[in-house]
N, C-alpha and C positions, 0 to 999 in steps of 0.2 A: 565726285563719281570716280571710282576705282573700275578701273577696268586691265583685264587678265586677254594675253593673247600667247598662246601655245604655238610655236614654231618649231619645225623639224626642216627646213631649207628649202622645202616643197613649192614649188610655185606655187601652190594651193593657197602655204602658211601665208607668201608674202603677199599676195591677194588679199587676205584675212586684215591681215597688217596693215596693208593701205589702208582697207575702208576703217580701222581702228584709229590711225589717227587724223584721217576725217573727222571721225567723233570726236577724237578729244581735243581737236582744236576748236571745235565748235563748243563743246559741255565745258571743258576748260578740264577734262579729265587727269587722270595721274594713271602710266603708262607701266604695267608690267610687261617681257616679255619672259617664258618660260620655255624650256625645252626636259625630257626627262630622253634618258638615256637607257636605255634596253637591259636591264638583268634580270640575266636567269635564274631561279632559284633551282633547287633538285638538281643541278645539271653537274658534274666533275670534271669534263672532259673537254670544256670548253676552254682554253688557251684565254692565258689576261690580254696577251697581247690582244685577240680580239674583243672582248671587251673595253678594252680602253678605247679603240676605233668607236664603239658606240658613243663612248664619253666625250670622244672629239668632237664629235659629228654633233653632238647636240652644245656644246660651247660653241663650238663657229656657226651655230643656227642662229643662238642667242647674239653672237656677237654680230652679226652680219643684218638681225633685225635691231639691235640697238643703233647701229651706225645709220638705219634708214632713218628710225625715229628723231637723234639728232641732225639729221640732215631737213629732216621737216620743221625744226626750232622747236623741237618738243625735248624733254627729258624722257629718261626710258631707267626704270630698275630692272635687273635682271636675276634671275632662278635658274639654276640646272640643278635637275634631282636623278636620280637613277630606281627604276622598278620596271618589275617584271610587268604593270600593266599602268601604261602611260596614262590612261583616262584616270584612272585611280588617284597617280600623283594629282592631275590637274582638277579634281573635282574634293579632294582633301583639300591641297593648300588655298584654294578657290575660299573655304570655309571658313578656313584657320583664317585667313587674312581680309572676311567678309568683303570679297569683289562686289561689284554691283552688276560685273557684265562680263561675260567672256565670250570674245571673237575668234572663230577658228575657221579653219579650212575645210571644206567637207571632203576633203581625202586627203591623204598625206604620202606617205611611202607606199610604195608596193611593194611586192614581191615575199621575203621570208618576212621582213618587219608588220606586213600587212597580217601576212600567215599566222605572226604569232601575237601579234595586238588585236585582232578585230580591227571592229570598227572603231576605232577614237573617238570620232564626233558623234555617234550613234550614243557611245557607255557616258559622252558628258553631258548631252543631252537629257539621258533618262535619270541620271543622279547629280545633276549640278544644284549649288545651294544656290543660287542665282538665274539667270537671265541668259541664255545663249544663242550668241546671234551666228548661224553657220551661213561665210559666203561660198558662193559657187561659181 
């Protein structure tokens, strides 16, 4: 069993995360964690420097849920992708890499990142190639 967990540092994601490798200590799963990082497209105006903050923010997600996972005596691979709409990345590479399950958060960020993603868990929901378990 292959199982996909999308984190953004949210207490949501690491909720998510727990009960994910619950699972896969029990299934004897194989542990992705992913994060995607905020780009804009159409936009000029927008300073790299803050874009690269997006791209930090989702490295230290990943890196901070891969630290949980081997602290459980699990292995963890990790993904950071960058797009304009995060469900997107996470329900393409879901495909590409046939998960069997994807655990996520049922909210993640607020405020503009909300404004400008929607709902995440809602868009992996309605198009995931797999099984998606949202905790709460």
């Amino acid at each position: 069993m292959k199982i996909l967990i999308p984190v953004d540092g949210s207490a949501f994601a690491l909720k998510a995360l727990e009960k994910a490798i619950d699972m896969a200590k029990k299934e004897g799963a194989e542990i992705t964690v992913m994060s995607v990082a905020l780009e804009f497209q159409d936009v000029e105006e927008i300073p790299i420097s803050y874009l690269d903050k997006f791209k930090d923010k989702a490295i230290r997600a990943v890196d901070q849920a891969k630290e949980i996972v081997e602290k459980a005596g699990l292995k963890a691979k990790t993904r950071v992708e960058q797009g304009a709409s995060p469900a997107d990345n996470i329900v393409t590479f879901a495909a590409e890499e046939k998960f069997d399950l994807i655990v996520m958060g049922h909210r993640g960020l607020t405020g503009l990142d909300k404004f400008l993603v929607g709902s995440v868990a809602g868009r992996v929901v309605a198009h995931a190639p797999c099984s998606v378990l949202v905790v709460r």
